[in-house]
SERO-4910 file (N, C-alpha, C, O; in steps of 0.05 Angstrom, whole numbers):
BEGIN
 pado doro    nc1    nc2    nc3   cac1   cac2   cac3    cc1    cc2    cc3    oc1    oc2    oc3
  Unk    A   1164   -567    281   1156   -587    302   1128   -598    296   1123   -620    304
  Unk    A   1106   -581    280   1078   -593    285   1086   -613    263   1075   -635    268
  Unk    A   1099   -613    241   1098   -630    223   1101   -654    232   1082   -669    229
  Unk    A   1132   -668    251   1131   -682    256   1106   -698    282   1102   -722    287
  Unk    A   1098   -681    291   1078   -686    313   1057   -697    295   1050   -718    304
  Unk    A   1041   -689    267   1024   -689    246   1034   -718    239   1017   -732    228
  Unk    A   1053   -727    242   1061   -753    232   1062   -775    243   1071   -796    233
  Unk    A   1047   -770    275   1045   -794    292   1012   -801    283   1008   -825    283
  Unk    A    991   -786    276    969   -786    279    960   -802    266    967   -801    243
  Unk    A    936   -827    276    932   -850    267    909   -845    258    890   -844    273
  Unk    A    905   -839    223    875   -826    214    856   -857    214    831   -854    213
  Unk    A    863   -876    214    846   -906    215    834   -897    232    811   -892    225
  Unk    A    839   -893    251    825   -892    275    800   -865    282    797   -866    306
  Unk    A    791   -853    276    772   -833    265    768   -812    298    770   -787    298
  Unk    A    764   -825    322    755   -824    339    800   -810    361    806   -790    374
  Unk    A    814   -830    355    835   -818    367    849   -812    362    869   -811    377
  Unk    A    848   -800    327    862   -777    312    848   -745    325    859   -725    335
  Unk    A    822   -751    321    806   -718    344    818   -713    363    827   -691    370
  Unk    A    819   -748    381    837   -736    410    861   -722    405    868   -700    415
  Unk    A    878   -742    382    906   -727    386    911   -693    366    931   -678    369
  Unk    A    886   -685    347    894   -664    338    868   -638    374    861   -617    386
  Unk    A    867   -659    371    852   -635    393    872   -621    417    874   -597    425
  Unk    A    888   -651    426    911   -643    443    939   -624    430    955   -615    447
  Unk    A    942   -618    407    953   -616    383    950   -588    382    968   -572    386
  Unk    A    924   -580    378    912   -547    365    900   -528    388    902   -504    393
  Unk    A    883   -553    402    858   -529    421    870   -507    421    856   -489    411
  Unk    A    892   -499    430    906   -480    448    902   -455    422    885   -437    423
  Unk    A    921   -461    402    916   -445    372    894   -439    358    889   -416    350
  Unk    A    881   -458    354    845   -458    350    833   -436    364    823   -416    353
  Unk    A    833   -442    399    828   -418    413    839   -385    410    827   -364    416
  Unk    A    856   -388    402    873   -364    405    864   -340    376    858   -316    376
  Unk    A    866   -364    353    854   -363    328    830   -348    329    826   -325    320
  Unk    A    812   -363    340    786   -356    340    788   -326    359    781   -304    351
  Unk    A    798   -330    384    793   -303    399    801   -288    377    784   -285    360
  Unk    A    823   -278    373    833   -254    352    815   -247    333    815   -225    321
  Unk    A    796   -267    329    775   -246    303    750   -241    329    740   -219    331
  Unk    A    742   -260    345    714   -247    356    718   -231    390    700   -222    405
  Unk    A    745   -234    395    755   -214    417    726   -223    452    718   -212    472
  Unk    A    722   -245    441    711   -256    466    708   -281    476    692   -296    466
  Unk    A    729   -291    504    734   -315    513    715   -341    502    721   -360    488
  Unk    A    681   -331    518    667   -358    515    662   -363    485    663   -386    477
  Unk    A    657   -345    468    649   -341    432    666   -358    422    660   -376    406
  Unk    A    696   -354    433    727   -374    424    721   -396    433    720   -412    414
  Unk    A    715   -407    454    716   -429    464    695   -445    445    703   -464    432
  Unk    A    661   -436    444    649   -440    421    651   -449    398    642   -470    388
  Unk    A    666   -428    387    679   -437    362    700   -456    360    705   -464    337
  Unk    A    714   -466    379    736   -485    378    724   -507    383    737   -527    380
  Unk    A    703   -510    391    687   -534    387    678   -543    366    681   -566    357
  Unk    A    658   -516    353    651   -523    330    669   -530    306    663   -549    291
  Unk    A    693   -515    303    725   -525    292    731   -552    289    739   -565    270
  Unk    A    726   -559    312    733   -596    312    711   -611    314    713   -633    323
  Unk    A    692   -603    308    660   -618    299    669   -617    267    661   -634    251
  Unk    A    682   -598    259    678   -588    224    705   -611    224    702   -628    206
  Unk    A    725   -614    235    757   -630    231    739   -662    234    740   -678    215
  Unk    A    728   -667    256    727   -696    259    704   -702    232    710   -719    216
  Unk    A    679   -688    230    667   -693    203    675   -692    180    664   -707    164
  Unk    A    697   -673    172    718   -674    145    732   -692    141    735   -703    119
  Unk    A    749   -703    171    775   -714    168    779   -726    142    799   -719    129
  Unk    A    757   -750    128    767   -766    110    766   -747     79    770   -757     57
  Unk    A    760   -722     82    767   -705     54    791   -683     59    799   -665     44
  Unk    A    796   -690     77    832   -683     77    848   -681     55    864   -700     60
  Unk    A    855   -670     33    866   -680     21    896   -675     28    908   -679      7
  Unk    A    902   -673     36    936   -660     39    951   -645     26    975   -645     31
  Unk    A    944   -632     10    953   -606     -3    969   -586      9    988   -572      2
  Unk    A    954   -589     32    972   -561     54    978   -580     76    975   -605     76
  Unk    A    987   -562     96    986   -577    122    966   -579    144    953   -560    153
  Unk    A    965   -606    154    938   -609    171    927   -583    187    904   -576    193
  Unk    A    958   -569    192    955   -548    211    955   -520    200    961   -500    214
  Unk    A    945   -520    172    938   -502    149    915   -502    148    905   -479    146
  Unk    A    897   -522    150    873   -539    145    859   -535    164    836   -528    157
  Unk    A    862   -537    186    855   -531    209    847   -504    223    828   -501    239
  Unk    A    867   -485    214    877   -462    215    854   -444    199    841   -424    206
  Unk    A    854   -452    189    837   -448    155    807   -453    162    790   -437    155
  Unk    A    799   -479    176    766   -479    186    761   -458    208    741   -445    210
  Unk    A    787   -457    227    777   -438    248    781   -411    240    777   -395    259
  Unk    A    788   -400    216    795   -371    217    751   -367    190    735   -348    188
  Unk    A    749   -387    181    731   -394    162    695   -396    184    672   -391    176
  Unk    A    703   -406    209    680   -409    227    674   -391    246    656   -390    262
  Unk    A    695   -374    240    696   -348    259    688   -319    243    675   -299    251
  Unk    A    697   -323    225    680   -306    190    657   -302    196    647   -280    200
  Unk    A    640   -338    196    620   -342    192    609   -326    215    599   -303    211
  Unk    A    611   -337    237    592   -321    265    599   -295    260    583   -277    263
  Unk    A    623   -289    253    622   -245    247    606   -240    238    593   -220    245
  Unk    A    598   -257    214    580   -251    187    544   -250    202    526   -233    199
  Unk    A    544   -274    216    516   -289    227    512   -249    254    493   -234    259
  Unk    A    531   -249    258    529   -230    284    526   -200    273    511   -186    286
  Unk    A    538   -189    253    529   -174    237    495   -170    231    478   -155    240
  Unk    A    494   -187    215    471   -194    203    446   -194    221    426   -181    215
  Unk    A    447   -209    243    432   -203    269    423   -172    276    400   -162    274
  Unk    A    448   -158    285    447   -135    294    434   -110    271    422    -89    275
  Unk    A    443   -125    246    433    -99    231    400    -98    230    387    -78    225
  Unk    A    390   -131    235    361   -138    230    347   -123    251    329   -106    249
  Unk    A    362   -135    280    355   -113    311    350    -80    293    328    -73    285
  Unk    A    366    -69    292    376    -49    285    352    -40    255    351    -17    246
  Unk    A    338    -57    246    328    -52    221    297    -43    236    283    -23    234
  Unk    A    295    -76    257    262    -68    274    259    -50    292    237    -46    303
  Unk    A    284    -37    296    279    -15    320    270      0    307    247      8    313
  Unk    A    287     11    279    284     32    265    249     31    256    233     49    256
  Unk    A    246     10    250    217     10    236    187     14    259    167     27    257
  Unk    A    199     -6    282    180     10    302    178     34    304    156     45    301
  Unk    A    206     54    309    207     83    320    189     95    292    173    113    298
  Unk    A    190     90    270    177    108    238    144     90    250    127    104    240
  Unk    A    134     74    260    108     65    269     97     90    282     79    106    277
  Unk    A    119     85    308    107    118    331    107    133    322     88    148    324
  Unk    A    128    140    305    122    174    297    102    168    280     81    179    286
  Unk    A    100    151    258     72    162    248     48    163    265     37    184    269
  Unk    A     42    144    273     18    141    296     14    164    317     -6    168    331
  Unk    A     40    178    315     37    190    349     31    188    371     16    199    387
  Unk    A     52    163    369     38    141    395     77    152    414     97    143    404
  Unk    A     80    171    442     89    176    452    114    153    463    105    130    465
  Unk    A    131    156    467    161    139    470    147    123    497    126    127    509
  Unk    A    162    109    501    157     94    543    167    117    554    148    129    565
  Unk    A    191    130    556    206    149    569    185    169    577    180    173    601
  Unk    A    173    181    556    153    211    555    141    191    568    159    186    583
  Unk    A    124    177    574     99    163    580    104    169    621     90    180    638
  Unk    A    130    155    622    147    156    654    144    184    663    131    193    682
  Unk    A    160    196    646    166    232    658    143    241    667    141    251    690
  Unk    A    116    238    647     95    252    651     79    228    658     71    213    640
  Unk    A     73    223    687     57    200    698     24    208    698      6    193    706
  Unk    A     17    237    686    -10    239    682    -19    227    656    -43    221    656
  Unk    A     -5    223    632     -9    210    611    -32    186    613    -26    164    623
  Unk    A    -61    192    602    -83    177    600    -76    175    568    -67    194    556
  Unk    A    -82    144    555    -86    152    529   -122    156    526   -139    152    543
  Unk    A   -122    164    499   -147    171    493   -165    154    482   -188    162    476
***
């Protein structure tokens, strides 16, 4: 079925080929995208950015596969990317915590927690 649906789409027109693959995919795009990042608004996100990457490509389309290969293929490719971008984030979080906590211990500069428990804590 998408093939022949793929075959109404008027690429001259740059602006209401988006409309019609947008009416076309969103639904799949979305679905696509949830399955790798397992969270509604992140999907919705990315299915935007999906068809920011479709309407800026469209004219290097080459047709090799199917539009809905192609397609398929940016959103499983833009959802990579943010795993990759979200990774990378957390390990950096994850790198400055570590490097603060090796600061305190060397310094022997006491946690916030110890600081709370023991509300007589003056530093020196």
């Amino acid at each position: 079925m998408e093939q022949s649906e793929e075959l109404i789409i008027d690429f001259q027109d740059k602006d209401k080929a988006i409309e019609q693959l947008m009416d076309l995919y969103t639904k799949k795009v979305y679905l696509l995208a949830y399955s790798f990042v397992k969270d509604r608004g992140l999907a919705e996100d990315i299915s935007q950015e999906v068809f920011l990457r479709v309407y800026k490509y469209l004219e290097s389309f080459r047709g090799e596969a199917s539009l809905a290969s192609w397609i398929y293929r940016i959103t499983a490719n833009t959802s990579k990317d943010y795993l990759k971008k979200k990774s990378l984030k957390q390990l950096l979080i994850e790198s400055s915590f570590l490097k603060i906590s090796r600061e305190r211990i060397a310094l022997n500069i006491p946690s916030l927690q110890r600081i709370e428990m023991n509300s007589s804590y003056k530093p020196s």
